[in-house]
C-alpha positions in Angstrom: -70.4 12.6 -47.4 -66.8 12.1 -47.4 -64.3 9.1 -45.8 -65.9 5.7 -44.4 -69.6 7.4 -44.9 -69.2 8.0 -49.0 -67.4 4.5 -49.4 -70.4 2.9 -47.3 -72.7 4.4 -49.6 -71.2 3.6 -52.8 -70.3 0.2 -52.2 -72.3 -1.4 -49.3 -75.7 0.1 -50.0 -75.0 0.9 -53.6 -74.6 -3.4 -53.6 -77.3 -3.5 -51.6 -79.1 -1.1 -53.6 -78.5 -3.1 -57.2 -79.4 -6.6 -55.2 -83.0 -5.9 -54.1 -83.3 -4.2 -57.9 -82.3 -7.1 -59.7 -84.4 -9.2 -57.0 -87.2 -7.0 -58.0 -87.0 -7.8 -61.6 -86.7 -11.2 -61.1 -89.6 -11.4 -59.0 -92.0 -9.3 -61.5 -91.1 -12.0 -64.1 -92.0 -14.6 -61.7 -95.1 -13.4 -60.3 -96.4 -12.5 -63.9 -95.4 -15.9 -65.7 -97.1 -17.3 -62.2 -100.4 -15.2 -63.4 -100.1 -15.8 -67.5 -99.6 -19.6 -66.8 -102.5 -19.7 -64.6 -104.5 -18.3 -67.4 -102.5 -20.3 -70.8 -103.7 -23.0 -68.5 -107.5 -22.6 -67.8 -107.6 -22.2 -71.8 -105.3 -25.2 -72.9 -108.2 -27.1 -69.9 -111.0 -25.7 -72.4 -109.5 -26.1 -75.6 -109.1 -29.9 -75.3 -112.6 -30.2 -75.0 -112.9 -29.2 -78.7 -111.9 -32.4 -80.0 -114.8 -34.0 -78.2 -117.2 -31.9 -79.0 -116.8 -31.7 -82.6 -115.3 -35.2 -83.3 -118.5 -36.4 -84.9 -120.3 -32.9 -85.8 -120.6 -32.5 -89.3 -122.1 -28.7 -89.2 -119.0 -26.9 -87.8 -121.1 -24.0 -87.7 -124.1 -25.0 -86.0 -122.3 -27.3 -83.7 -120.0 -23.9 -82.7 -122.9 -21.8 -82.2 -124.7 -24.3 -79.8 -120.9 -24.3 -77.9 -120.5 -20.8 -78.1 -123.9 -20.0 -76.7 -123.9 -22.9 -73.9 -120.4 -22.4 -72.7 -120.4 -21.4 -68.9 -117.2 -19.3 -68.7 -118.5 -16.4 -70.4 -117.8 -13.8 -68.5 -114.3 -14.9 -68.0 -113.5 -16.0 -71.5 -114.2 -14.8 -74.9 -115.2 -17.8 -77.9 -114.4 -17.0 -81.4 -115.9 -19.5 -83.9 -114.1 -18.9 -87.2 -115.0 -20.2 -90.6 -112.8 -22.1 -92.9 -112.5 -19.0 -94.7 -111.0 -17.3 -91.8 -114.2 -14.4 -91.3 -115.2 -14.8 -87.4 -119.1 -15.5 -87.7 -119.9 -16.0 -83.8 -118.4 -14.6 -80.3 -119.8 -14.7 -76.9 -119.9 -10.9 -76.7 -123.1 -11.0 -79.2 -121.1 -8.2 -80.9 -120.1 -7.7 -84.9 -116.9 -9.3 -84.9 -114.0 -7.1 -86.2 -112.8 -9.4 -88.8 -110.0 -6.6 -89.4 -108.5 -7.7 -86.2 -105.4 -9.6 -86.6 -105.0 -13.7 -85.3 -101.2 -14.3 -85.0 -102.3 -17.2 -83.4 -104.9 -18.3 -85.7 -102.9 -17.7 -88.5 -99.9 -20.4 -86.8 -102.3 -22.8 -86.1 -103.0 -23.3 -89.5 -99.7 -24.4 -90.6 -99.0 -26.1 -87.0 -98.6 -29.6 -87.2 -100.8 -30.2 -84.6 -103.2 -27.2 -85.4 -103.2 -25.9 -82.4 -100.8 -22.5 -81.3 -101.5 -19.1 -79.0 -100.3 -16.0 -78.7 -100.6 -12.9 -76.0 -100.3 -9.3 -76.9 -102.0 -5.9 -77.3 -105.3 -5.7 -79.6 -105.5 -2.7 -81.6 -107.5 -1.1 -79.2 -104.7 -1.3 -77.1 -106.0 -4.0 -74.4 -103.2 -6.8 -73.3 -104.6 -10.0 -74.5 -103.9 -13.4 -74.3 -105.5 -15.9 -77.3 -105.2 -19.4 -78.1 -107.0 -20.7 -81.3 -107.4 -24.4 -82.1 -108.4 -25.2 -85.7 -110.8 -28.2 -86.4 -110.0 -30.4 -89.4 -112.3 -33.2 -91.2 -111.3 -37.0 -91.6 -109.4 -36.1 -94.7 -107.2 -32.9 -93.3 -109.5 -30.2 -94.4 -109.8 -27.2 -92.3 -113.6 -26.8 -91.4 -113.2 -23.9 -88.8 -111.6 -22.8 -85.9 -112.2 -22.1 -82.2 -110.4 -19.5 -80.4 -110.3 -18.5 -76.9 -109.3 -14.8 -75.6 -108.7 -13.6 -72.3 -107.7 -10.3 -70.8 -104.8 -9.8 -69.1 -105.9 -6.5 -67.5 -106.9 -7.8 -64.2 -103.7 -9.9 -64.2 -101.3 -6.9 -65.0 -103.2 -5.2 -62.2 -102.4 -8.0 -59.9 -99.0 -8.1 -60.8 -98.6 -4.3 -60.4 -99.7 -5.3 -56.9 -98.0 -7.5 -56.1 -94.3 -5.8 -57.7 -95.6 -2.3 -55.9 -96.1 -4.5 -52.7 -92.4 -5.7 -52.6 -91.1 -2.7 -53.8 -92.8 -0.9 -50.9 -91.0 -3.5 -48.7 -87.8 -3.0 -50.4 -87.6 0.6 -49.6 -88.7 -0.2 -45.9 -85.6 -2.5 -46.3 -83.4 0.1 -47.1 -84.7 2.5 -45.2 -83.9 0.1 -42.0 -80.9 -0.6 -42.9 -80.0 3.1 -44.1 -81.3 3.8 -40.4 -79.1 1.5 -38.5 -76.0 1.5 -41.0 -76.3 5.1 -39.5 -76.3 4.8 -36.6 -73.5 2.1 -36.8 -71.4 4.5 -38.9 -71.9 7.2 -36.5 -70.4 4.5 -33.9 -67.3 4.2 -36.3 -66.5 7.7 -37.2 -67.1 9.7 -34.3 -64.9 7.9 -32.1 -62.3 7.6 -35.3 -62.5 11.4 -35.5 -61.8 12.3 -31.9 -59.0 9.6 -32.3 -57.5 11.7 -35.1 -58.5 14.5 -33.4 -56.7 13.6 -30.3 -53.5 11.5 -32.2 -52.7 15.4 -33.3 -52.3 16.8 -29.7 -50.5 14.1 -29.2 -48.2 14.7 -31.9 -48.0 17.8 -30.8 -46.3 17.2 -27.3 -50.1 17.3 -25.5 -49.9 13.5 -24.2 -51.9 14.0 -21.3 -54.8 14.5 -24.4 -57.0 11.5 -23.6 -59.5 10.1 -25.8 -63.4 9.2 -24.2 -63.5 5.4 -24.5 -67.4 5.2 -26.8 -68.1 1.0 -26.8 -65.8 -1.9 -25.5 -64.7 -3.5 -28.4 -62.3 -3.0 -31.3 -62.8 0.7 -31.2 -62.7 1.4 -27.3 -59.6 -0.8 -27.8 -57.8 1.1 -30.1 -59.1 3.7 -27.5 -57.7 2.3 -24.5 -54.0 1.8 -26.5 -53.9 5.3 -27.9 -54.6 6.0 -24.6 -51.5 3.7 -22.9 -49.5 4.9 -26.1 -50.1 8.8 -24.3 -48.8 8.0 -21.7 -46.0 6.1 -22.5 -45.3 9.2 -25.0 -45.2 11.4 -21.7 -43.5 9.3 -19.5 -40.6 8.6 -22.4 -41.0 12.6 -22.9 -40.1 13.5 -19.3 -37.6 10.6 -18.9 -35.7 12.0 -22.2 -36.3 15.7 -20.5 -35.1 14.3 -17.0 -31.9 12.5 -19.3 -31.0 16.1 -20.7 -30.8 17.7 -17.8 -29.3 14.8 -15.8 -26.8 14.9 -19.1 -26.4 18.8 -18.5 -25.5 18.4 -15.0 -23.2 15.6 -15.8 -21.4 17.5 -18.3 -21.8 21.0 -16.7 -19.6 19.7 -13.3 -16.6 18.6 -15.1 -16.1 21.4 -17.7 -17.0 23.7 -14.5 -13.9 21.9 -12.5 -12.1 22.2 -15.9 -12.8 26.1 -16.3 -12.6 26.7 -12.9 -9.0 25.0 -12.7 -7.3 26.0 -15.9 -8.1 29.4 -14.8 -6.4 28.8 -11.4 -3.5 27.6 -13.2 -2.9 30.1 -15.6 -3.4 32.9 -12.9 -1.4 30.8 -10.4 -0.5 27.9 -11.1 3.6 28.5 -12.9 4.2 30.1 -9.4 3.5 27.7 -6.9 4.4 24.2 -8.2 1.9 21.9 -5.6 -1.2 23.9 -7.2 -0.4 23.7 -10.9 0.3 19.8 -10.3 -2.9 19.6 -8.7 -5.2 21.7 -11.2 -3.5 19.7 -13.6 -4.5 16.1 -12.1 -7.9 17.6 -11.7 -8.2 18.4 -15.0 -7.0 15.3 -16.8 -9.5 13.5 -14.2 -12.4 15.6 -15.1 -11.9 15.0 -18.7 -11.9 11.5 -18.4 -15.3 11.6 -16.3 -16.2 13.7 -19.3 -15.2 12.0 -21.7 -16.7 8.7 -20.3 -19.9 10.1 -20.5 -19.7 11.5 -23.8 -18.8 7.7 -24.7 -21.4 6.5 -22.7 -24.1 8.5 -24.7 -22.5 8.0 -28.0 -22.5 4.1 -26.9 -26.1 4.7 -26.3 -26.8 6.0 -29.7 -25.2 3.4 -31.7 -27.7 0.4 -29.7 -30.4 3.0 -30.9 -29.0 3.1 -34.5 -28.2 -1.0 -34.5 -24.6 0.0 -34.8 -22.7 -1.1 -31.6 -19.4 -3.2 -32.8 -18.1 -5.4 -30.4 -14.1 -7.3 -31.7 -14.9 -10.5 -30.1 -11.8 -12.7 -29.0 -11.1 -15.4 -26.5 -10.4 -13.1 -22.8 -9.6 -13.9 -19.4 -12.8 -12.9 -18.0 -11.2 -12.9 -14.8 -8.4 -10.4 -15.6 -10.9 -8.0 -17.2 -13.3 -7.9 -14.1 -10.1 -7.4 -12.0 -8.3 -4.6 -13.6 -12.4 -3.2 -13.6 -12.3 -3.2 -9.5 -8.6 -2.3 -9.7 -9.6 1.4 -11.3 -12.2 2.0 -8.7 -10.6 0.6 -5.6 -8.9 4.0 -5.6 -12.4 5.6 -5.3 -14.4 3.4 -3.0 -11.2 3.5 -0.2 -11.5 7.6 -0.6 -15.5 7.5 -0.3 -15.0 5.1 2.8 -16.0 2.6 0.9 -15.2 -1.5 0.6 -15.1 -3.4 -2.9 -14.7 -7.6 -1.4 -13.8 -9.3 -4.0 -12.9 -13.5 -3.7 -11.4 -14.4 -7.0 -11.4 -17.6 -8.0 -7.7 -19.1 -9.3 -8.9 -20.2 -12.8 -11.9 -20.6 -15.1 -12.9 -21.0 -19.0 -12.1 -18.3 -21.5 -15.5 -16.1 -22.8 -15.6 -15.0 -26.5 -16.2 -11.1 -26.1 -15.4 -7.8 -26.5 -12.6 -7.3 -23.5 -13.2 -3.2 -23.9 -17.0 -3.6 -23.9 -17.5 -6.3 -20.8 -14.8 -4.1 -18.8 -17.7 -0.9 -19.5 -20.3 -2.9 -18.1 -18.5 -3.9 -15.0 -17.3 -0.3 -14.4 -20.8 0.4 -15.4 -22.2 -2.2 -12.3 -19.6 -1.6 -9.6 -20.0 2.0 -9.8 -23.5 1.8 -9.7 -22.8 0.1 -6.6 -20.6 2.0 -5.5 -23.0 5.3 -5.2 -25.8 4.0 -4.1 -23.7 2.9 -1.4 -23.6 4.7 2.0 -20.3 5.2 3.7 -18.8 1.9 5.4 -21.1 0.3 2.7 -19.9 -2.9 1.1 -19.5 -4.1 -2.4 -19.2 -8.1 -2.9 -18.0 -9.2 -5.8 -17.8 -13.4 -6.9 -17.5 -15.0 -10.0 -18.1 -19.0 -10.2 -19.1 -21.2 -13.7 -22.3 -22.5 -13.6 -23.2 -24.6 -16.2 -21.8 -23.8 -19.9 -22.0 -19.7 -17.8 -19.9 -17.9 -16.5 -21.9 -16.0 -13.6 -20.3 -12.6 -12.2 -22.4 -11.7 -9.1 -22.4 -8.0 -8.0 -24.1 -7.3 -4.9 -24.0 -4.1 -2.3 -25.7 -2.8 0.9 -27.1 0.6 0.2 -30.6 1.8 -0.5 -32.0 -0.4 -2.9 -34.6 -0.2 -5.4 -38.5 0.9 -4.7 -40.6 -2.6 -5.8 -42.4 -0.2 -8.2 -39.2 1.0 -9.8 -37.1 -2.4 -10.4 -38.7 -3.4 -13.8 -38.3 -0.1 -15.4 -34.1 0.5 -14.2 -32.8 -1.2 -17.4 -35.4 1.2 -19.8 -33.4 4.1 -21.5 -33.4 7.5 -19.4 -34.6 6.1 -16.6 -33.3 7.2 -12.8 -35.0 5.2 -10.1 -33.5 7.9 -7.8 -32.7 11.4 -9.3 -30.7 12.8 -6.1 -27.6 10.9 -7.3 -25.9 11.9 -10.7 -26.0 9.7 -13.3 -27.5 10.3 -17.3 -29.7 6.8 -16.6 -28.3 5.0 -19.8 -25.6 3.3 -18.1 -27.4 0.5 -17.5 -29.3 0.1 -20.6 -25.9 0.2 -22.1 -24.7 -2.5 -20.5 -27.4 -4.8 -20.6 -27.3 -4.6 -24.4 -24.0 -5.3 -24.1 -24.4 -8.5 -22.2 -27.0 -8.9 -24.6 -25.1 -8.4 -27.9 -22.9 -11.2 -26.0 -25.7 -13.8 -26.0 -25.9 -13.2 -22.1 -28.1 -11.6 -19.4 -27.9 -8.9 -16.8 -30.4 -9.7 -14.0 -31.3 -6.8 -11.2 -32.4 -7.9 -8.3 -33.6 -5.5 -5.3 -35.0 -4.9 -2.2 -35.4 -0.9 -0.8 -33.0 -0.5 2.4 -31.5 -3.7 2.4 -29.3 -3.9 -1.1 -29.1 -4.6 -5.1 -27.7 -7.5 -6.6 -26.7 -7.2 -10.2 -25.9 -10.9 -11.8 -24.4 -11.5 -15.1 -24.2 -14.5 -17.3 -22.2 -15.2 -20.1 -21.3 -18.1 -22.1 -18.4 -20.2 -22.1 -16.2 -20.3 -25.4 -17.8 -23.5 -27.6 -21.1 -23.3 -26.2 -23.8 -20.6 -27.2 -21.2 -18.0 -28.2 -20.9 -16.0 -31.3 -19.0 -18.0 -33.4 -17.1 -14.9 -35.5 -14.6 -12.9 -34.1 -16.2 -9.8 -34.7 -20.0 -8.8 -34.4 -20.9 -5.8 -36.0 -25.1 -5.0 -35.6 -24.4 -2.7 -38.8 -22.2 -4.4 -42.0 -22.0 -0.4 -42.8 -19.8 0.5 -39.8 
């Protein structure tokens, strides 16, 4: 009795418990003021006949025997004819009246205005009574006698016990079908929140292909079904961040093994023969830039996860940044047999961004194209306004991306094809970037015919940020 199962039974059927109790109650004072009215009025019917009876009667005595002895409810009712002095002298029972019996309601019908008052208790023999006395007075206010009725209340009790044992009975078959099927509802509830729990821990603790057994379809088998989804998103992000470290290592481990492998050349080599030192040394410096860039690339990375990329937003030649962009990697493509086409426009509107940043994401782009390019491939690049935009179109020839792959190339870690290096944050990177720059990067793909990589940026004055500096972290 512990979690969801203790708090059900201390407030739900504890409430339900204290309900049909108090219900209980309320019904034994009903049905027992439904009996004792029943009988006040059968003897208020008789007692009005009194007046009647001995209206003209000047023997109280006589006149009450000849009642007493002629009255048709005997069995039901017991007649008391009392004297003006208060001594019962007659009773239907034939008995010796106990005249040591206490009236209470003899006793307030004397000093009743209307002489008339009853009363319902225990006689001293112990018996549940109810009485009602009348008291008969002469023309001039004089009491001359009384009559008093008494009835049992035994065989009323015994009804009401009845009828209070009849809906307790149906109280506890009450709570004994809802105990039942609160149960089994419960049951439905914590078993599949247990496994849950019970399954959220292997997941926690790197098991996501841990699946949990899907119980009902509703709120449960959905919370189910998105545990579930949440497992295997956990796995795939797990073996996308595993493939990104070792993609990383790779990328990392080829320069500093050109670097190592070249410095040692050098030093062993490299002061005799001029040609080799100057070309261990242009090696090196090139392979710590490539290192370097991807360090920056994964530091770049972290401050988007962190909300702490900074861009130093100005008013740029968009056109001079793309073009010094293709100008570093013509270089490469020509020595990859490789063509960058690029028709540049002679003028167009200045963009407010980060000239550092947008340059990244167009190195970012073309050498994207660039290796997914076969030899004799071809990179076209064009840049026209459209609208308040300014629209850089990136497009090449070479493999393409799978249908199946295309949605998920802009997610973090992800490689669409793992045979070509890359960490597979570039492109997140850059369509933050284009983000952070109210803009949008747009990938579109079709496998063995080409990619086409559009971005859109705003014009200065129209959607823009408006400072000159946007910093996603005021603490940076």
């Amino acid at each position: 009795m512990r979690g969801i199962t203790k708090r059900w039974v201390f407030n739900t059927f504890g409430v339900i418990l204290i309900i049909l109790f108090i219900l209980v109650i309320a019904f034994a004072f009903v049905i027992q003021g439904f009996y004792y009215n029943g009988i006040f009025q059968v003897l208020y019917g008789r007692s009005t006949e009194i007046a009647n009876i001995f209206s003209d009667s000047e023997d109280f005595k006589e006149t009450a025997r000849d009642y007493i002895e002629n009255f048709p409810d005997k069995e039901l009712i017991e007649l008391m004819a009392i004297d003006s002095e208060g001594n019962v002298f007659i009773t239907t029972t034939g008995f010796t009246p106990d005249n040591r019996q206490k009236m209470p309601d003899y006793e307030t019908a004397l000093v009743s205005d209307d002489y008339y008052a009853d009363w319902h208790g225990n006689l001293s023999s112990g018996e549940n009574v109810m009485a009602l006395t009348n008291v008969i007075v002469d023309d001039y206010g004089n009491n001359v006698g009384a009559i008093r009725y008494v009835v049992s209340l035994e065989e009323a009790d015994r009804k009401v016990f009845i009828s209070i044992s009849v809906v307790c009975l149906i109280g506890i078959l009450i709570l004994f079908f809802i105990f039942l099927s609160s149960t089994y509802f419960l049951r439905s509830i914590v078993r599949p929140v247990r496994e849950i729990g019970a399954t959220a821990k292997k997941i926690a603790q790197g098991d996501f292909e841990a699946r949990i057994n899907k119980f009902y379809d509703d709120e449960i088998g959905d919370l189910c079904d998105t545990i579930n989804y949440m497992a295997g998103e956990l796995g795939t992000a797990d073996k996308m961040k595993n493939d990104f470290i070792s993609s990383v290592s790779h990328e990392l481990r080829t320069p500093l093994t050109a670097i190592k492998g070249w410095a040692e050349t050098v030093q062993l080599d490299g002061f005799r023969d001029r040609k080799t030192l100057e070309k261990g040394i242009g090696i090196i410096i090139k392979e710590t830039e490539r290192l370097n860039g991807i360090v920056e690339e994964v530091l770049d990375f972290s401050r988007i996860q962190q909300d702490r990329m900074v861009l130093i937003m100005d008013n740029i030649d968009i056109l001079a940044e793309l073009d010094e962009s293709i100008y570093m990697l013509r270089e490469r493509a020509h020595s990859e047999s490789k063509h960058i086409v690029y028709d540049e426009p002679e003028i167009l509107p200045a963009v407010l961004g980060d000239r550092n940043r947008l340059r990244q994401v167009f190195i970012n782009i073309i050498d994207n194209a660039l290796k997914y390019s076969d030899v004799n491939g071809v990179v076209n690049i064009s840049v026209e306004q459209s609208g308040d935009n300014i629209v850089i179109t990136i497009a090449d020839n070479g493999c393409g991306i799978p249908a199946a792959d295309l949605p998920k190339v802009k997610q973090k870690f992800y490689k669409a094809n793992q045979t070509v290096r890359g960490s597979g944050i570039g492109l997140a990177v850059a369509d933050e970037i284009v983000r952070l720059h109210k803009g949008s990067l747009d990938i579109d793909s079709v496998e063995g015919v080409g990619t086409t990589v559009t971005i859109s940026l705003p014009i200065v004055g129209t959607d823009a940020p408006e400072d000159k500096s946007v910093d996603t972290d005021a603490g940076i």
